[in-house]
C-alpha positions in Angstrom: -4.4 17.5 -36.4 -6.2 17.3 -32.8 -4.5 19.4 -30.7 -3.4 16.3 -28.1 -2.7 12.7 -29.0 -4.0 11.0 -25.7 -6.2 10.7 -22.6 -4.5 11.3 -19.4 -4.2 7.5 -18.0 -5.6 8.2 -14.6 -8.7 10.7 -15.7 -8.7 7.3 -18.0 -8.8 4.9 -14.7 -11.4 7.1 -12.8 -13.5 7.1 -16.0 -13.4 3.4 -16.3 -14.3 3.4 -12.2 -17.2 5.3 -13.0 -18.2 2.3 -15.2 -18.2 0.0 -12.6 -20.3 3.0 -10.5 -22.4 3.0 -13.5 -23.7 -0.3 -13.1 -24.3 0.2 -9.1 -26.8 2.6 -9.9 -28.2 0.7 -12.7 -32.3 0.0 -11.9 -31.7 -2.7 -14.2 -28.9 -4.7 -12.3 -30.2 -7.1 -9.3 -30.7 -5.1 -6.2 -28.2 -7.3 -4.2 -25.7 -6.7 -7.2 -25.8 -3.2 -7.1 -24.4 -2.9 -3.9 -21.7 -5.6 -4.6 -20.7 -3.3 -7.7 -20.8 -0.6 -5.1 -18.2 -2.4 -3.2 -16.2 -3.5 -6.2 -15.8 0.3 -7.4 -14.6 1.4 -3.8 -12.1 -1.6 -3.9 -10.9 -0.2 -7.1 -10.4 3.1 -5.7 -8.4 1.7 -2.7 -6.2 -0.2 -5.1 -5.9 3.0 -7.3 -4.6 5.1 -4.5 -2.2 2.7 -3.2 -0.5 2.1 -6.4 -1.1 4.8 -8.8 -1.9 7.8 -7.4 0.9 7.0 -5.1 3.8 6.9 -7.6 2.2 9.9 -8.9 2.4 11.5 -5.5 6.2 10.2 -5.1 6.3 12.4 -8.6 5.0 15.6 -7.1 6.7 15.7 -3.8 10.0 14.9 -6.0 9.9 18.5 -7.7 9.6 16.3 -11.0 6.8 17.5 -13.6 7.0 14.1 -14.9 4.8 15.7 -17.7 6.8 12.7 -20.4 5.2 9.9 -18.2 2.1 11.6 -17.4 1.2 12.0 -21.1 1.6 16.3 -20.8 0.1 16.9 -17.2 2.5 17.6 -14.3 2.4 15.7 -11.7 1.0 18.6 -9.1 -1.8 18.9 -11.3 -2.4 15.5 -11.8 -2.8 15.3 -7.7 -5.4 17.9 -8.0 -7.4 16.6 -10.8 -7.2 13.2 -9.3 -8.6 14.4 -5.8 -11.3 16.1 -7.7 -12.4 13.7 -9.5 -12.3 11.3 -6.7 -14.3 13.6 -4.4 -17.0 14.5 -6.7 -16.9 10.2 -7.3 -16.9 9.5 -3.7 -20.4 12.1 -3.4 -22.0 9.9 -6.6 -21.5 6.4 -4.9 -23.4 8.2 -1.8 -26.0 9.4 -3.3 -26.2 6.4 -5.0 -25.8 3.4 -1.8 -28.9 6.1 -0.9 -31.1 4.8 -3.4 -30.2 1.8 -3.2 -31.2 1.2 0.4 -34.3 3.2 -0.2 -35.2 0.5 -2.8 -34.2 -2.4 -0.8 -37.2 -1.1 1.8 -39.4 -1.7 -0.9 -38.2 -5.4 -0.9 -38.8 -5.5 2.9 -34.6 -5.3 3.6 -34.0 -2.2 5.6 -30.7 -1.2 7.4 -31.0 0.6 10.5 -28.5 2.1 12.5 -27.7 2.5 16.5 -31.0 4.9 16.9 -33.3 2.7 15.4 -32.9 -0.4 17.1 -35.9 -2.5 18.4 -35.9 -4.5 22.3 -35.8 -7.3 20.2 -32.7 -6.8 18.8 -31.5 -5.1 21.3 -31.3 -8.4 23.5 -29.6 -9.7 20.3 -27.6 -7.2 19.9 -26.4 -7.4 23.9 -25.4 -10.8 23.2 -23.6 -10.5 20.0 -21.2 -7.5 21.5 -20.5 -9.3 24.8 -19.8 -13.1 22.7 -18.7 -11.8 19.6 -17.5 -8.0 19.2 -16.2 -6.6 22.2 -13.3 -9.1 22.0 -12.1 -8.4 18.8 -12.3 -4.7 19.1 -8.8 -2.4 19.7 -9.5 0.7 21.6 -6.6 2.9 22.1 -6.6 5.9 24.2 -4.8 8.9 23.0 -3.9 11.8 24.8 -1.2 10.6 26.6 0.8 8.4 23.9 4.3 8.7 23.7 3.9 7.8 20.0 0.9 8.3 17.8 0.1 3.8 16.7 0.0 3.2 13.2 -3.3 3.1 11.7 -3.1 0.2 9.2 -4.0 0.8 5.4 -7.7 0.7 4.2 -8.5 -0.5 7.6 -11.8 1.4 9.2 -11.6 3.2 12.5 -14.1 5.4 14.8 -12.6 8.4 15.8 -13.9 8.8 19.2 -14.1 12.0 21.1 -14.9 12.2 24.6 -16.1 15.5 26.5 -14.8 15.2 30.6 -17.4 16.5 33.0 -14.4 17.5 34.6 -13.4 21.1 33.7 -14.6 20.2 30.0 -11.6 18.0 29.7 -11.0 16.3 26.0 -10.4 12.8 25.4 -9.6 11.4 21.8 -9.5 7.7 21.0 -10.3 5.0 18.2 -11.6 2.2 17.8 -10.0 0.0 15.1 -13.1 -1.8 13.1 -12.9 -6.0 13.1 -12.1 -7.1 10.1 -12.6 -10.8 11.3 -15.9 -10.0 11.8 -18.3 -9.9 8.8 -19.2 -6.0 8.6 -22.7 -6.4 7.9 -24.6 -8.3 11.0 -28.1 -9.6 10.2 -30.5 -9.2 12.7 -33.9 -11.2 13.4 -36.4 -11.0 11.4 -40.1 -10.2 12.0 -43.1 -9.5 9.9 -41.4 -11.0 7.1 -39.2 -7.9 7.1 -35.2 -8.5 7.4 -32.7 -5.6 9.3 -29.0 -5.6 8.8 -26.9 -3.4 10.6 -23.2 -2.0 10.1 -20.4 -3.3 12.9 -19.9 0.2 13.2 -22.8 1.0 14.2 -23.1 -2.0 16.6 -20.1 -0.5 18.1 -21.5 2.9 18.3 -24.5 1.5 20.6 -21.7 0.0 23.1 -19.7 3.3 23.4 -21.2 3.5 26.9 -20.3 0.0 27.9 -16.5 0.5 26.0 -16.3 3.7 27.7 -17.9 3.1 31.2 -14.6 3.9 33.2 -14.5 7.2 32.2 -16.6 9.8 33.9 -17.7 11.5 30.3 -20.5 14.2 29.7 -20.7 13.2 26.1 -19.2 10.8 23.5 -18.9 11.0 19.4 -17.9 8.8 16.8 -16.6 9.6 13.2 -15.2 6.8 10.4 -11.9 7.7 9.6 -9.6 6.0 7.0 -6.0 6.3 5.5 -4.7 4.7 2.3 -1.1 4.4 2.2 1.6 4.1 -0.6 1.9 0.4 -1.3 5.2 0.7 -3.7 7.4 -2.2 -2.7 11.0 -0.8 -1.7 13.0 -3.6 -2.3 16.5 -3.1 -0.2 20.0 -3.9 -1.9 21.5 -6.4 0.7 23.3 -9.2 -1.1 23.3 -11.6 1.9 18.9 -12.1 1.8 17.3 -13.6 -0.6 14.4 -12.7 -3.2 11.9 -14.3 -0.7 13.5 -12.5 2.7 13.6 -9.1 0.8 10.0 -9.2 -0.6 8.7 -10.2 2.8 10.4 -7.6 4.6 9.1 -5.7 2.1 5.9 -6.5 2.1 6.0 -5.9 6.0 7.2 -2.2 5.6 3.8 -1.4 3.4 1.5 -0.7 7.2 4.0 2.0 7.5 3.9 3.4 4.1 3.8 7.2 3.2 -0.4 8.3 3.5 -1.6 9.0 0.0 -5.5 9.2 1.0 -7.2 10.5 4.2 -11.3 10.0 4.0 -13.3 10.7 7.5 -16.7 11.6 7.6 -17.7 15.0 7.1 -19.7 15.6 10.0 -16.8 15.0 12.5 -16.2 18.1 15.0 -13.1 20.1 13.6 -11.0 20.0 16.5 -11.4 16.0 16.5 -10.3 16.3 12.6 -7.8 18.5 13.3 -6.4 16.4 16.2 -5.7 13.1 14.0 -4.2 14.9 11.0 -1.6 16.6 13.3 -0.9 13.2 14.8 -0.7 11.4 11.8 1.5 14.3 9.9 -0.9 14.8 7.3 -0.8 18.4 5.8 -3.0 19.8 3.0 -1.0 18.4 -0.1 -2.1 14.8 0.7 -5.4 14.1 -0.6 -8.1 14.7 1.9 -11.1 13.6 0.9 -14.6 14.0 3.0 -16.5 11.4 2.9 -20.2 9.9 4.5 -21.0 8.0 7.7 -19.5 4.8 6.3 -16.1 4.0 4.9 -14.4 0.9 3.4 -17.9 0.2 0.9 -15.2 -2.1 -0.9 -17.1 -4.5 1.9 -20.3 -4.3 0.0 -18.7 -7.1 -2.0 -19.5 -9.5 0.8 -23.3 -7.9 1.6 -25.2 -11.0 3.0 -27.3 -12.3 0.1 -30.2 -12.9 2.9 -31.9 -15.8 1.3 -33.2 -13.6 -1.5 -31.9 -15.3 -5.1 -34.4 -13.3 -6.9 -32.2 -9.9 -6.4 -28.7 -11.1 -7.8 -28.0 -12.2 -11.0 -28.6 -15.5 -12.0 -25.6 -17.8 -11.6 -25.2 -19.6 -15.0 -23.3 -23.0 -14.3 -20.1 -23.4 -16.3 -20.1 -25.3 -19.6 -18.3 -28.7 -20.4 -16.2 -28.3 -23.6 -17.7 -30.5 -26.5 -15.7 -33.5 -26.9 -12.9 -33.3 -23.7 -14.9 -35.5 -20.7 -13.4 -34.7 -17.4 -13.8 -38.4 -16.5 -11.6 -39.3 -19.2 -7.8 -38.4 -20.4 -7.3 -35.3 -21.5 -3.9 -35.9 -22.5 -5.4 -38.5 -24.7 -7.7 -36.0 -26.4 -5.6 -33.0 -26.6 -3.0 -35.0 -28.5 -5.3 -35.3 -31.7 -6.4 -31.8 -31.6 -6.4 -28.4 -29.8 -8.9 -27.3 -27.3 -10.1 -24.1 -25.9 -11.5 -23.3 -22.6 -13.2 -19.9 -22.5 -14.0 -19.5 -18.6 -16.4 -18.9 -16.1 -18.4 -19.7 -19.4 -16.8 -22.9 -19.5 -15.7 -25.0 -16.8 -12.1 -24.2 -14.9 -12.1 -27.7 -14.1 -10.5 -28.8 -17.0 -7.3 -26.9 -15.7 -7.4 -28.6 -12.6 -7.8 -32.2 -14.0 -5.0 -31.5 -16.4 -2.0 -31.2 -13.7 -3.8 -33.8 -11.4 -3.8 -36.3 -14.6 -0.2 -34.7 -15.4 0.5 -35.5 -11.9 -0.5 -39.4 -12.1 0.7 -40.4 -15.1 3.8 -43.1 -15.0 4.6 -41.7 -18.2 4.7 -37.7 -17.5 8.5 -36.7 -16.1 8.5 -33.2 -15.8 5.5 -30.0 -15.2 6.9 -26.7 -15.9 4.6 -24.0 -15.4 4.6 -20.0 -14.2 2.3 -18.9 -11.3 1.3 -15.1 -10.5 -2.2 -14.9 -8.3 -3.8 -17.8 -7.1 -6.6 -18.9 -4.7 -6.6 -19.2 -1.4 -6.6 -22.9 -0.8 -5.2 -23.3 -4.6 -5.8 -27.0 -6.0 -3.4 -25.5 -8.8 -0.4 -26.1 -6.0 -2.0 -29.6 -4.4 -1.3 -30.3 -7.9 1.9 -29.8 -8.3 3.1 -31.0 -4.8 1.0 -34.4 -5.6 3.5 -34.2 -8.7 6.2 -33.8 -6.5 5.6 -36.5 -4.6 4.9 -39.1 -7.2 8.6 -38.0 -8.5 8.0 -35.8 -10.9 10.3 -33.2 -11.6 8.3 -30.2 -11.2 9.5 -26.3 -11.8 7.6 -23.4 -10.5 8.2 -20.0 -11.3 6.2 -18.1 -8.7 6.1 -14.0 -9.3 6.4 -13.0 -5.4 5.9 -9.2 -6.8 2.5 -10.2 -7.2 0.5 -6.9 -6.5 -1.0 -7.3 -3.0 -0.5 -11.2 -3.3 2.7 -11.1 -2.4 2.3 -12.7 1.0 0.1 -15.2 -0.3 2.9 -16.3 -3.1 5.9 -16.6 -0.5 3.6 -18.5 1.8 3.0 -21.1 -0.9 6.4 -20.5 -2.2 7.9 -21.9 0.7 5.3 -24.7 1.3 6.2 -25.9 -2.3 9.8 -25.9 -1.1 9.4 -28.0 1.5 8.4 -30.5 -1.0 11.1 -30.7 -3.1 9.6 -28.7 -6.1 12.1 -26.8 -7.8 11.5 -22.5 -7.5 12.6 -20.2 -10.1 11.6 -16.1 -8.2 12.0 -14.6 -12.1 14.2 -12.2 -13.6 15.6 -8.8 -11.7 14.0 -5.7 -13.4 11.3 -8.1 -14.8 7.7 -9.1 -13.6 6.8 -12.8 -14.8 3.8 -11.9 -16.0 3.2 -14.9 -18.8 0.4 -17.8 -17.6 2.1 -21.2 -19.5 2.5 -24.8 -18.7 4.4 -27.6 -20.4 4.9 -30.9 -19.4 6.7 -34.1 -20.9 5.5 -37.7 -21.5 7.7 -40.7 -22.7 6.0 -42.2 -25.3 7.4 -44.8 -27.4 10.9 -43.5 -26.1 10.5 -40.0 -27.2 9.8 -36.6 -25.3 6.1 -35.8 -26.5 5.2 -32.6 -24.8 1.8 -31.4 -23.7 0.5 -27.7 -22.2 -1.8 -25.0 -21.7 -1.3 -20.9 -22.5 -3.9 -18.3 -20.6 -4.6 -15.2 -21.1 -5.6 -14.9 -17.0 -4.5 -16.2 -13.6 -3.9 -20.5 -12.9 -6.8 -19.0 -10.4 -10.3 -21.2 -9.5 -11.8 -18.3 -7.2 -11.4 -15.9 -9.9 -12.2 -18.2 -12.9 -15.9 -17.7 -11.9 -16.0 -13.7 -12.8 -13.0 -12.8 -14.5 -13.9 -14.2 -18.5 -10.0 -15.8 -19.9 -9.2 -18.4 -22.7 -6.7 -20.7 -22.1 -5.7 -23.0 -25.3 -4.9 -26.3 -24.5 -2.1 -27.9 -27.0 0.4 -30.7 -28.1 1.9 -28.5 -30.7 5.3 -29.4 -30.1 7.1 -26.1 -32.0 4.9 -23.9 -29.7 5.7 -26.0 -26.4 9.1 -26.0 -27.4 9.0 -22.3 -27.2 7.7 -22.8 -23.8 10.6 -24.5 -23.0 12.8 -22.1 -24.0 11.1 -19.5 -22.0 11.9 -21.8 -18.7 15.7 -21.6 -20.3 15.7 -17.5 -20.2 14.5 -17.7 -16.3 17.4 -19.8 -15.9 20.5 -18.2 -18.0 18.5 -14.6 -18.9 21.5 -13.0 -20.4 21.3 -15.0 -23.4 18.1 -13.9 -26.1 16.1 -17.0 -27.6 14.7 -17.1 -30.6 11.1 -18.2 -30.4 9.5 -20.0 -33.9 6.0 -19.5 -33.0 5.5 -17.4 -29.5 5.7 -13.5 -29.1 7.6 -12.8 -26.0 8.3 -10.2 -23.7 10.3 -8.0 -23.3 12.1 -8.4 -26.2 9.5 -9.2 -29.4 6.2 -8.4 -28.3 6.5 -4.2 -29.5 8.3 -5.1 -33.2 6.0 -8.0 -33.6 3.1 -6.2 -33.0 4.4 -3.1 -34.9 5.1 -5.5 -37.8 1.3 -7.0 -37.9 0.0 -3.6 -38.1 2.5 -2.5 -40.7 1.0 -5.1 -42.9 -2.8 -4.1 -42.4 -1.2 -1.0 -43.6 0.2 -1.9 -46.7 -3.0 -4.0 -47.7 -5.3 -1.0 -47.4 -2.3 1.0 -49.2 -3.0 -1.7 -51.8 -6.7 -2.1 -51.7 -6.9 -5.2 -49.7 -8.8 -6.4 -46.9 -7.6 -4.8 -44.2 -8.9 -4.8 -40.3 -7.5 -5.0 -36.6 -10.0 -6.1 -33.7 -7.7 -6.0 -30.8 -9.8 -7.4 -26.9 -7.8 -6.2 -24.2 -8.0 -4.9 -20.4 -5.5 -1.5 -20.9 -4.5 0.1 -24.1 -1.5 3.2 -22.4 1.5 2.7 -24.8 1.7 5.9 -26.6 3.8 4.3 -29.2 1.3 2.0 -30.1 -1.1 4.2 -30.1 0.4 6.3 -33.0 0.8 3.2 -34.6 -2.8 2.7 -34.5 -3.5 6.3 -35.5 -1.1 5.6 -38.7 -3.0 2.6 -39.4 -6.5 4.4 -39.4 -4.6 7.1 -41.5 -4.1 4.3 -44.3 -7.9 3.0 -44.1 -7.1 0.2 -41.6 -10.6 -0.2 -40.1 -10.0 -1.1 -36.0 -12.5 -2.5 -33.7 -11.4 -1.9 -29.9 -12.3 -3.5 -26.9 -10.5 -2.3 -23.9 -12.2 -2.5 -20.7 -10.3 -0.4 -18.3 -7.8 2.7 -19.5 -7.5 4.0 -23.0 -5.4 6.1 -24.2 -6.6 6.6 -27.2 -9.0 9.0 -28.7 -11.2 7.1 -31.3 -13.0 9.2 -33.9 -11.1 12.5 -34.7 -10.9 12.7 -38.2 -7.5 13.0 -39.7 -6.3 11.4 -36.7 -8.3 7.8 -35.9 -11.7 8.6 -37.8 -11.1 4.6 -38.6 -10.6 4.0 -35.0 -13.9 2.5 -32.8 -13.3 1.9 -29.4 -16.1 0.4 -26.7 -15.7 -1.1 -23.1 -18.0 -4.0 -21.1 -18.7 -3.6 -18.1 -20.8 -6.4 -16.7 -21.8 -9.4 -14.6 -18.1 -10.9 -15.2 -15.0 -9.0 -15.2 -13.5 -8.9 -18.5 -10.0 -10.2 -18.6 -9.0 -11.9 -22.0 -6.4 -10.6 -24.2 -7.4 -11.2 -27.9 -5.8 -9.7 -30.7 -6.9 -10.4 -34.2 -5.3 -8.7 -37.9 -6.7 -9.5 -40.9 -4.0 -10.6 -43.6 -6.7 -10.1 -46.6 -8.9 -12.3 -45.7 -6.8 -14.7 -43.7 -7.5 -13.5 -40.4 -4.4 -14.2 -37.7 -5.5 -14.4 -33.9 -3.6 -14.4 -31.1 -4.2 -14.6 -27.5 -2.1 -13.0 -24.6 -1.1 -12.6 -21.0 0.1 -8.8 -22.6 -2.1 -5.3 -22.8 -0.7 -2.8 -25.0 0.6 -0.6 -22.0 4.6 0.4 -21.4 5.3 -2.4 -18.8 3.7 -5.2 -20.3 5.5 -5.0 -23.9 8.7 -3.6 -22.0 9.0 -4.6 -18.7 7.3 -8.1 -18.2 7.5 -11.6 -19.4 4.7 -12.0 -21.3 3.8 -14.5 -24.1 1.3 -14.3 -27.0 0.4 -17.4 -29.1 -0.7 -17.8 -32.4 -3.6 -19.5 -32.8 -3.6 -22.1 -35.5 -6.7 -25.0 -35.2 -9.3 -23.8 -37.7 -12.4 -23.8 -35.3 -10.6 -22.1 -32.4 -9.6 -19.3 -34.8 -13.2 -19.0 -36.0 -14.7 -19.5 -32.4 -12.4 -16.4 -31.1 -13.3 -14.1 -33.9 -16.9 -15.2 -33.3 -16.3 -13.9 -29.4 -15.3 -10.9 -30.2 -18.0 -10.2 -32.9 -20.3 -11.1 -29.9 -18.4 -8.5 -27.8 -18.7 -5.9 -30.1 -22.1 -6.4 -31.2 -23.3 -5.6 -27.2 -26.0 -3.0 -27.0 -26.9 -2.8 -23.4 -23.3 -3.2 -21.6 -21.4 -1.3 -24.1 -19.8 2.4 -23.6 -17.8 4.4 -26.0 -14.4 6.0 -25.2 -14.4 9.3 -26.0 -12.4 12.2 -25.3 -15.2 13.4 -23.1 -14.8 10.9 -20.4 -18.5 10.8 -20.2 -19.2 7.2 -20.6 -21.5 7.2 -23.4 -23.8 4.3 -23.4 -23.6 2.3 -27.4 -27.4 3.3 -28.3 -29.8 0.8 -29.5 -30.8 1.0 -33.2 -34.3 1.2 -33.9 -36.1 -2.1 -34.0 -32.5 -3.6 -32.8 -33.1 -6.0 -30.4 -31.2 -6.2 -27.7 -27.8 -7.7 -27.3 -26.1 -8.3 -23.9 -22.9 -9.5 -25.0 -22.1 -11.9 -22.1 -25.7 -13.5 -21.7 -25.1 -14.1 -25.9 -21.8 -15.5 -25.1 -23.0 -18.1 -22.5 -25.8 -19.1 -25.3 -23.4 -19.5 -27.8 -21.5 -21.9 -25.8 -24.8 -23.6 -24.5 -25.4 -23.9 -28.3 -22.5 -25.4 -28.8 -22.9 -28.6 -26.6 -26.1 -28.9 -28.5 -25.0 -29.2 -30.8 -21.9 -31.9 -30.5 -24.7 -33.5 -28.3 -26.5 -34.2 -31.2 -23.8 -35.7 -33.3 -23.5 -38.4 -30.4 
């Protein structure tokens, strides 16, 4: 046997970060794209900070090894490795936004700095600090302070240092950095040649005019950041409600413990020295040195300039053959099931479903669970046009929401105002499910109607993140549904569900139990496979439940995106195990779990990953899939995903992020692009049969 079961989960996370790295120093990926993966990966890092590394950190400080959650490692190790890792990380994306803007001088798009600037847009530049800049900026002074301020999390600062004439007096201040001002400010062109410029560094040029009252010999500026724990400590008092305590909350997060401290490394010592003694930071936090520039996550918001031919080409979504958006879908999804596999297809469909829903004489109730949603969401005009055509309309809304917690209790209590009926989920429990079910009178009876997703009700982040969504009037499985909408209500009592697989309290032993039976066919010399699609595989239960499966000659196709646990390919362990993730143009977000049942393949789709919380701690639903050509569509999309050749890396024990080789004379095979043309395909070909 190997001599350890499992990858550390957060060496697991950084590896999959390095992915997402991996495409921003791609030659091959669209210039423009590059740095917007750039940005993407330093986003990541924020998020992985606040959350992650910040429980961890809560670990170490604690005394705790926490070596049974951590997979073996200690926390205090775990710290180390992480800050390691994240430093030698943080280096790579430098070296690689390096290249990048070498290349983009090549295309004639150069970024320039406060030393480089021309008279020309120098006048510009005049203009835009005195109109634009100079009264957004915060400049705080800080020698005298009675109390060091608060710098907020993953917001940007200068750290300013000013040398006194006087007696070689010090001054220290900082400049906090806009964020209602788009970072990246485009200057005039000439020669055909385009110039962007950093607000930082449009700030540095004004330090004289920022600074002009003070009677300074010279003045310095260093980017300095702090990332701070972002755990929501939710307080006991009886008397507030769910939506008072998550707000207050949510409020309490700008003074959160610091986890992270980057500033660049070419800042004097004594000005380094000065802000971690202010802000209490001593040498077990993570201290990372970093460049010039900070905050890169804005890179995912670089002006696109005009120039289409560096980004990827935007492929419009697909209608679904055979549901029109000008006509009833209600209509249509009553004689069969449909499936909508976005951004391939068309997040529209959603949309007109609850505004149809919401219309109808016939259609008396909507029902439906809500976790992330757009800013500006058409989801909730939706349901309040429900609301106000007298509908009864129930909303569970999860205000626990990582990081869209604000968002959700801002549309929480606009939906309130309109009469629609809240449910704030389950103490202990995350509503993690995506479901909807509504009900139409027709010929006196209840006939229900509904939609399960495997991603957010969400039209901003329909158009990257891929999710299938199965639209149904099978009245067993909506019934379910239903029941689900019961448990929020009275959640002491367990339901029985015919057809769904819910969490918390079926999803592990029904997912145990589908493995057990690829197990007994190969015991028996049947058929016997599991392709399982999802974002995290951490559980190390089910891990060992795949490793006994690939012990008995179950053959298992992974594709898991982000963290893996799992060590594929040690023989006597998982030699039968292959696991890949895609990382590409869109974010990969589907849950899609298929077993084979000699040669009667079962498919399901899910709001669940195989990880601790979501088969223990989370209301989650999985649905059977039971319409012939859906089954046979899904099974084709992951054959599609596995059979990538350019996008695909192995896990591996290494961590290193192998790239799935090309076989000779193999052509190749971008799994997404193939995906898009299988759908394109298939409104061909229904086009034809018109």
């Amino acid at each position: 046997m190997h001599n350890y079961k499992y990858i550390d989960r957060e060496k697991s996370w950084l590896t999959f970060n390095a992915r997402v790295l991996q495409e921003a120093a791609d030659d091959t990926v669209p210039l423009l794209d590059r740095l917007r993966f750039l940005g993407i990966f330093s986003n990541n890092l924020d998020e992985f900070f606040r959350v992650r590394f910040a429980a961890i950190r809560r670990l170490s400080l604690s005394g705790i090894s926490g070596e049974k959650f951590l997979g073996g490692i200690s926390a205090q190790q775990s710290v180390k490795d992480i800050t390691d890792i994240v430093i030698q990380q943080q280096s790579e994306s430098l070296r690689i936004l390096n290249s990048i803007e070498t290349k983009m001088g090549t295309e004639n798009i150069f970024m320039v700095n406060e030393n480089g600037i021309s008279k020309e847009q120098e006048v510009f530049l005049k203009d835009f600090f005195i109109q634009k800049l100079s009264p957004e900026l915060i400049t705080i002074i800080l020698n005298d302070l009675a109390e060091f301020p608060v710098l907020k999390d993953t917001v940007g600062y200068l750290a300013i240092k000013l040398v006194m004439k006087k007696k070689s007096e010090i001054r220290y201040a900082m400049i906090e950095i806009p964020n209602t001002i788009n970072r990246f400010v485009v200057l005039p062109s000439t020669d055909k040649k385009q110039y962007v410029i950093l607000l930082d560094d449009v700030i540095r040029h004004n330090l004289g005019s920022i600074f002009n009252i003070f009677d300074y010999e010279s003045v310095s500026a260093h980017m300095i950041k702090i990332t701070r724990d972002a755990q929501l400590d939710i307080d006991s008092d009886l008397s507030k409600s769910i939506l008072e305590k998550i707000a207050t909350s949510v409020k309490d997060r700008r003074i959160g413990e610091p986890v992270r401290f980057i500033y660049d490394q070419l800042i004097d010592q004594d000005t380094l020295q000065f802000f971690l003694d202010k802000m209490k930071i001593v040498s077990t936090d993570s201290i990372i040195p970093g460049g010039r520039y900070h905050n890169r996550r804005d890179y995912m918001s670089f002006p696109n300039l005009g120039r289409y031919d560096l980004l990827y080409k935007t492929n419009v979504p697909l209608p679904i053959p055979g549901l029109n958006l000008e006509g009833s879908l209600l209509e249509k999804i009553s004689k069969k099931d449909y499936l909508l596999n976005a951004p391939y297809q068309s997040f529209s469909y959603l949309t007109k479903f609850l505004r149809e829903a919401a219309l109808d004489p016939k259609v008396t109730t909507i029902k439906i669970t809500l976790y992330r949603l757009a800013k500006n969401s058409q989801i909730i005009s939706s349901l309040i046009n429900a609301a106000k055509n007298g509908k009864k309309v129930t909303v569970q809304i999860e205000l626990q929401a990582r990081f869209d917690e604000a968002s959700n209790i801002s549309y929480a209590e606009q939906m309130k105002t309109e009469g629609i009926n809240l449910i704030f989920g389950i103490k202990g429990l995350k509503v993690h499910c995506k479901v909807c079910v509504i009900e139409r009178i027709e010929e006196e009876k209840i006939r229900r109607y509904g939609f399960i997703s495997t991603g957010n009700f969400n039209e901003q982040t329909a158009k990257i993140y891929t999710d299938v969504t199965l639209f149904t009037s099978h009245q067993q499985i909506l019934k379910d549904i239903t029941k689900i909408f019961d448990f929020f209500d009275i959640n002491y009592r367990l339901y029985r569900y015919k057809h769904l697989i819910v969490s918390p309290h079926y999803t592990r032993s029904r997912f145990n139990k589908l493995i057990d039976r690829e197990i007994t066919n190969a015991f028996e010399g049947k058929e016997a496979f599991i392709k399982l699609k999802m974002n995290s595989l951490s559980d190390f239960e089910m891990i060992d439940k795949l490793y006994v499966a690939s012990n008995a000659g179950v053959k298992i196709q992974l594709e898991v995106r982000g963290i893996c646990s799992l060590i594929p390919g040690i023989p006597g362990m998982s030699e039968n195990i292959e696991a890949i993730s895609i990382v590409d143009n869109y974010l990969e977000h589907s849950r899609l779990y298929i077993f084979g049942n000699d040669g009667d393949p079962e498919v399901y789709i899910s709001s669940a990953d195989f990880m601790t919380r979501n088969l223990d701690a989370r209301v989650e639903v999985t649905c059977p899939i039971y319409d012939p050509e859906i089954k046979q569509e899904l099974i084709g999309n992951f054959d599609l995903g596995w059979k990538g050749n350019v996008k695909a890396r192995y896990h591996s024990e290494k961590l290193d992020n192998k790239y799935r080789v090309r076989k000779e004379n193999e052509p190749v095979f971008r799994a997404q692009l193939e995906t898009y043309k299988y759908y394109q395909n298939k409104v061909e070909v229904f086009m034809d049969t018109l």
